[in-house]
Structure formats: C-alpha cells, structure tokens
C-alpha positions as CSV (number, residue, x, y, z in Angstrom):
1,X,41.7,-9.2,-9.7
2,X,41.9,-12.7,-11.0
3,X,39.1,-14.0,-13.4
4,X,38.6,-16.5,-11.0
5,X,38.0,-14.1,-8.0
6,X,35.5,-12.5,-10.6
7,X,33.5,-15.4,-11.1
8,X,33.3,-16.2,-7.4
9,X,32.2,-12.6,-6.2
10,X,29.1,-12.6,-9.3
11,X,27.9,-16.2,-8.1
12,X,28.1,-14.7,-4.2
13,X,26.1,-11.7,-5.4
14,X,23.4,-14.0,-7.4
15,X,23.3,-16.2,-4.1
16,X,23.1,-13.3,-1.9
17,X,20.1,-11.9,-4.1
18,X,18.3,-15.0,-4.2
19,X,18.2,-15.5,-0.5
20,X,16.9,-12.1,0.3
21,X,14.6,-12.5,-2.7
22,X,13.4,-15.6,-1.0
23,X,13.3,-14.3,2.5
24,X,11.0,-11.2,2.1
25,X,8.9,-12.6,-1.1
26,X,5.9,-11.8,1.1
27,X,6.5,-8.4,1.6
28,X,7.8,-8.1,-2.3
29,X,4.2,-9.4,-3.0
30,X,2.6,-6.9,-0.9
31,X,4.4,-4.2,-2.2
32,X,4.3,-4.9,-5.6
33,X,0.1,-5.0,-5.2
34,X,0.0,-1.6,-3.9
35,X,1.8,-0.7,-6.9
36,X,-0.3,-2.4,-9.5
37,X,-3.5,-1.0,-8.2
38,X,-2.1,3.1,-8.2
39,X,-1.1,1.8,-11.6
40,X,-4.0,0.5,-12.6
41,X,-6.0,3.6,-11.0
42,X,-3.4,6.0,-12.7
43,X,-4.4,4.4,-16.2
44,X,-7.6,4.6,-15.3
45,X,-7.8,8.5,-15.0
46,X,-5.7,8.7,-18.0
47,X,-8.2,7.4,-19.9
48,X,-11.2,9.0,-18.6
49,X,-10.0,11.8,-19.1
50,X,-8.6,11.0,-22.4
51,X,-11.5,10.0,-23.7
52,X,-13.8,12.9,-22.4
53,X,-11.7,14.9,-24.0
54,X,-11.8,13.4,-27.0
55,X,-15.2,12.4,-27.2
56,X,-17.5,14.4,-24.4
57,X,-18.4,18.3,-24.5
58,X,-20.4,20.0,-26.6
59,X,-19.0,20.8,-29.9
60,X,-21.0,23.3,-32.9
61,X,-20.8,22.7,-36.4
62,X,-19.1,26.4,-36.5
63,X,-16.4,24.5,-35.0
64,X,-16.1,21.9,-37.7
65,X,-16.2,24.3,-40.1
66,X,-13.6,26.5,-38.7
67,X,-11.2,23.8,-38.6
68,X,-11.5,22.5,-42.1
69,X,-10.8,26.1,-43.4
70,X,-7.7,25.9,-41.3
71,X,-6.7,22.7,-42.2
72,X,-7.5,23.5,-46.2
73,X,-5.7,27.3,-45.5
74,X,-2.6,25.4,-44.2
75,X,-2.5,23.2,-47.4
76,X,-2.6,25.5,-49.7
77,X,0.6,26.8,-48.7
C-alpha cells in the first residue's frame, strides 16, 4: 500500500473512534461507574481482610517465641 493510503486509513480510524467515543459517552460513563465501585469494593475486602490478618486474632507469646527460635535456627546455618 502507499504511504499515503496509510496515512489516510489511521486518520479514518482516529475519526471513526472519536465519533463513537462521542456518541455513546453516556453509556461509557455509566459503565465505567459500575466498574469503579466493584473496584473500589474489591480493594476494600482486600484490605479488610489484609489487615485482620495481619493485625486481628489472638496470638500467645509461645508464638513469638517459637518464631524467633526459627528465625535465629535458620541464621545460624
């Protein structure tokens, strides 16, 4: 194809783009809300449950001291 045949198919393509871009913008919007929020919900759980984990329970100083034997077991080799 010819370079300038090339050049007139991407500037249809952009033109094409825009104009559907511009016609259904509303329902772009719309969709594009739904998303954020399961996003936003999605996070959300994430970090719940991150930070329960990492923070909630009930943990025993036997615990504690369990894992810094481990930890000073797996240095000294």
């Amino acid at each position: 194809m010819d370079k300038k045949w090339t050049i007139g198919l991407g500037l249809l393509g952009i033109l094409i783009v825009f104009l559907l871009l511009w016609n259904f913008a509303p329902a772009i919007q719309r969709w594009l809300a739904s998303v954020f929020v399961d996003i936003i919900l999605l996070l959300a759980a994430f970090a719940a449950g991150w930070l329960f984990g990492r923070f909630g329970g009930k943990r025993r100083r036997s615990d504690d001291e369990r894992n810094a034997r481990n930890i000073t077991q797996a240095q000294k080799k």
